[in-house]
C-alpha positions in Angstrom: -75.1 -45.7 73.2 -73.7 -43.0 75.6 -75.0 -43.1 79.5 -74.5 -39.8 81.2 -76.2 -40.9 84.6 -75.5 -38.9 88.1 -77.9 -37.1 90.9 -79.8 -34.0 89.8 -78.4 -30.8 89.3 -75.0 -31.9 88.5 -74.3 -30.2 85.0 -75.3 -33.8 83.0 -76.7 -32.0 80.4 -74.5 -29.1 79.9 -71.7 -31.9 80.0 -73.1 -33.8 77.2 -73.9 -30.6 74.7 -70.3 -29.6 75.1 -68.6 -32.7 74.7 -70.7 -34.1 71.8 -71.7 -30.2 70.6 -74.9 -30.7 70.4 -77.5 -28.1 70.6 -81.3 -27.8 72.4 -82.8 -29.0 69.1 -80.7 -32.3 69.4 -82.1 -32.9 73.2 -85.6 -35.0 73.9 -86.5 -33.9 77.4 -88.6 -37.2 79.0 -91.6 -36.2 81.5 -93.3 -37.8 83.8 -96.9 -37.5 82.7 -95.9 -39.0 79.3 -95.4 -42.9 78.6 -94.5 -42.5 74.8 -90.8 -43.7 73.9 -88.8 -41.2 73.8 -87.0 -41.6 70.1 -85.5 -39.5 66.9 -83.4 -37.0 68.9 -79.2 -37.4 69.7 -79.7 -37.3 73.1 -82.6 -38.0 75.5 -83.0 -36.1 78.8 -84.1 -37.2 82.1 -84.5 -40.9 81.4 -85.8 -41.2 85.4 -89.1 -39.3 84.9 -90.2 -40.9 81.9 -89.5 -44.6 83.7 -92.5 -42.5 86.3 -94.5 -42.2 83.4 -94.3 -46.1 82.9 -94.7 -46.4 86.7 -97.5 -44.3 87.2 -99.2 -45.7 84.5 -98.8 -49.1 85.8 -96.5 -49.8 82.6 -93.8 -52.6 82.9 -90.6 -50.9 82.4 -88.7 -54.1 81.4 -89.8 -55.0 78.1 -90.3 -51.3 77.4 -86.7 -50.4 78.5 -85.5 -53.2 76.1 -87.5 -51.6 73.2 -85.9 -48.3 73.9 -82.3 -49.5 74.1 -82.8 -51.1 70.8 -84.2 -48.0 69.1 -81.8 -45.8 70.7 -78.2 -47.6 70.0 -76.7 -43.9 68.6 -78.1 -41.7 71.8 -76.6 -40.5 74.3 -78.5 -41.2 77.6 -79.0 -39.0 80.4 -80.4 -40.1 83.8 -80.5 -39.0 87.4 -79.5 -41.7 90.1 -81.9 -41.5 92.2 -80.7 -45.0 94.4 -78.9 -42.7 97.2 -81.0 -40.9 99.8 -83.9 -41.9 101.9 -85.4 -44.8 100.5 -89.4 -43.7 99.5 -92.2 -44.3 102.1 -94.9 -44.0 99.1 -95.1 -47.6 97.2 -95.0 -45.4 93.6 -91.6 -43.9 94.5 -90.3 -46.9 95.4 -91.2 -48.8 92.3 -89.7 -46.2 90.6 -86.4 -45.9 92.5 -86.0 -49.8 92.1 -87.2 -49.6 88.2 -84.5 -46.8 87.7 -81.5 -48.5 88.9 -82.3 -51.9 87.4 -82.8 -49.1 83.8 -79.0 -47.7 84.5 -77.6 -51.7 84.9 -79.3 -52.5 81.3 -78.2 -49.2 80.1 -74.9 -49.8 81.3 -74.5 -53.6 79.5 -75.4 -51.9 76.4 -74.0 -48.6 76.3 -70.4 -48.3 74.7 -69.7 -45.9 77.1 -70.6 -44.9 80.2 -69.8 -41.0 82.1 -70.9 -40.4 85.6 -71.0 -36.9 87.0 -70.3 -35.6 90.2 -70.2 -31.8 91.7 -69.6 -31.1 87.1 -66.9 -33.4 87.3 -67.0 -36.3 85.0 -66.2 -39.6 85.5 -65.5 -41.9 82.5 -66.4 -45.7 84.3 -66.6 -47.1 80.8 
Protein backbone atom coordinates (compact mmCIF):
# COMPACT_ATOMS: atom_id res chain seq x y z
CA UNK A 1 0.00 0.00 0.00
CA UNK A 2 0.89 3.69 -1.10
CA UNK A 3 -0.30 6.75 1.34
CA UNK A 4 -0.44 9.98 -0.54
CA UNK A 5 -1.83 12.07 2.50
CA UNK A 6 -1.54 16.19 2.61
CA UNK A 7 -4.28 19.20 3.05
CA UNK A 8 -6.69 19.83 0.22
CA UNK A 9 -5.96 21.19 -2.89
CA UNK A 10 -2.42 20.29 -2.97
CA UNK A 11 -2.11 18.33 -6.36
CA UNK A 12 -2.41 14.57 -4.37
CA UNK A 13 -4.09 13.25 -7.08
CA UNK A 14 -2.57 14.65 -10.03
CA UNK A 15 0.76 13.48 -8.24
CA UNK A 16 -0.28 9.97 -7.88
CA UNK A 17 -1.66 9.54 -11.76
CA UNK A 18 1.60 10.77 -12.99
CA UNK A 19 3.87 8.90 -10.95
CA UNK A 20 2.09 5.59 -11.03
CA UNK A 21 0.36 6.56 -14.69
CA UNK A 22 -2.73 5.81 -13.87
CA UNK A 23 -5.74 7.08 -15.49
CA UNK A 24 -9.50 8.36 -14.07
CA UNK A 25 -10.80 4.82 -14.70
CA UNK A 26 -8.08 3.54 -12.14
CA UNK A 27 -9.27 6.22 -9.39
CA UNK A 28 -12.30 5.37 -6.69
CA UNK A 29 -13.37 8.77 -5.50
CA UNK A 30 -14.77 8.12 -1.55
CA UNK A 31 -17.97 10.50 -0.53
CA UNK A 32 -19.27 11.41 2.29
CA UNK A 33 -22.90 10.25 2.02
CA UNK A 34 -21.60 6.69 1.26
CA UNK A 35 -20.34 4.10 4.07
CA UNK A 36 -19.57 1.20 1.45
CA UNK A 37 -15.74 0.19 1.37
CA UNK A 38 -14.26 1.60 -1.13
CA UNK A 39 -12.49 -1.51 -3.05
CA UNK A 40 -11.45 -2.92 -6.81
CA UNK A 41 -9.79 0.23 -8.10
CA UNK A 42 -5.63 1.15 -8.08
CA UNK A 43 -6.12 4.05 -6.15
CA UNK A 44 -8.76 5.33 -3.81
CA UNK A 45 -9.49 9.09 -3.49
CA UNK A 46 -10.33 11.22 -0.63
CA UNK A 47 -10.05 8.55 2.07
CA UNK A 48 -11.28 11.59 4.75
CA UNK A 49 -14.88 11.90 3.51
CA UNK A 50 -15.61 8.40 3.34
CA UNK A 51 -14.26 7.98 7.19
CA UNK A 52 -17.52 11.06 7.38
CA UNK A 53 -19.59 8.62 5.90
CA UNK A 54 -18.65 6.07 8.83
CA UNK A 55 -18.92 9.06 11.25
CA UNK A 56 -22.13 10.29 10.23
CA UNK A 57 -23.47 7.08 10.17
CA UNK A 58 -22.44 6.45 13.62
CA UNK A 59 -20.11 3.65 12.05
CA UNK A 60 -16.87 2.60 14.06
CA UNK A 61 -14.09 3.48 11.85
CA UNK A 62 -11.59 1.11 13.60
CA UNK A 63 -12.54 -2.35 12.76
CA UNK A 64 -13.74 -0.97 9.45
CA UNK A 65 -10.39 0.80 8.70
CA UNK A 66 -8.67 -2.55 9.44
CA UNK A 67 -11.02 -4.30 6.90
CA UNK A 68 -10.08 -1.87 4.31
CA UNK A 69 -6.28 -1.99 4.80
CA UNK A 70 -6.51 -5.64 4.38
CA UNK A 71 -8.54 -5.47 1.17
CA UNK A 72 -6.55 -2.78 -0.14
CA UNK A 73 -2.63 -3.92 0.30
CA UNK A 74 -1.93 -3.02 -3.67
CA UNK A 75 -3.66 0.71 -3.51
CA UNK A 76 -2.39 3.62 -3.40
CA UNK A 77 -4.14 5.84 -0.76
CA UNK A 78 -5.00 9.28 -0.93
CA UNK A 79 -6.12 11.38 2.07
CA UNK A 80 -6.44 15.01 3.15
CA UNK A 81 -4.92 15.90 6.66
CA UNK A 82 -7.27 17.51 8.03
CA UNK A 83 -5.46 17.59 11.95
CA UNK A 84 -4.07 21.39 11.28
CA UNK A 85 -6.50 24.36 11.57
CA UNK A 86 -9.09 25.26 14.00
CA UNK A 87 -10.06 22.34 15.91
CA UNK A 88 -14.15 21.72 15.06
CA UNK A 89 -16.77 23.32 17.51
CA UNK A 90 -19.51 20.69 16.05
CA UNK A 91 -19.00 17.16 17.98
CA UNK A 92 -19.44 15.33 14.16
CA UNK A 93 -16.32 17.21 12.88
CA UNK A 94 -14.48 16.55 15.62
CA UNK A 95 -15.04 12.76 15.68
CA UNK A 96 -14.05 12.91 12.31
CA UNK A 97 -10.86 14.96 12.57
CA UNK A 98 -9.74 12.65 15.51
CA UNK A 99 -10.94 9.32 13.39
CA UNK A 100 -8.90 10.68 10.39
CA UNK A 101 -5.59 11.09 11.90
CA UNK A 102 -5.76 7.93 14.01
CA UNK A 103 -6.76 6.37 9.89
CA UNK A 104 -3.34 8.10 8.47
CA UNK A 105 -1.19 6.39 11.80
CA UNK A 106 -2.67 2.81 10.74
CA UNK A 107 -2.28 3.68 7.18
CA UNK A 108 1.10 4.64 7.78
CA UNK A 109 2.25 1.11 9.86
CA UNK A 110 1.00 -0.60 6.90
CA UNK A 111 1.71 1.20 3.96
CA UNK A 112 5.15 0.39 2.25
CA UNK A 113 5.44 3.73 1.43
CA UNK A 114 4.35 6.83 2.44
CA UNK A 115 4.42 10.58 0.17
CA UNK A 116 3.24 13.66 1.70
CA UNK A 117 2.43 16.72 -0.40
CA UNK A 118 2.89 20.19 0.18
CA UNK A 119 2.32 23.45 -2.12
CA UNK A 120 2.73 20.05 -5.31
CA UNK A 121 5.86 19.32 -3.76
CA UNK A 122 6.22 15.72 -2.61
CA UNK A 123 7.68 14.49 0.24
CA UNK A 124 8.82 10.79 0.36
CA UNK A 125 8.64 10.20 4.59
CA UNK A 126 8.74 6.54 3.93
Amino acid sequence: MILVFGGAYQGKLTYAKERFCLTDDDVFRCSDDDVNTPVNKKVIYELDKWILALIKSDIDTSEVLRQFIHSNKDAVIICNDISCGVVPVDETLRKWREAVGRALAELSSESHEIIRLFCGIPTRLK
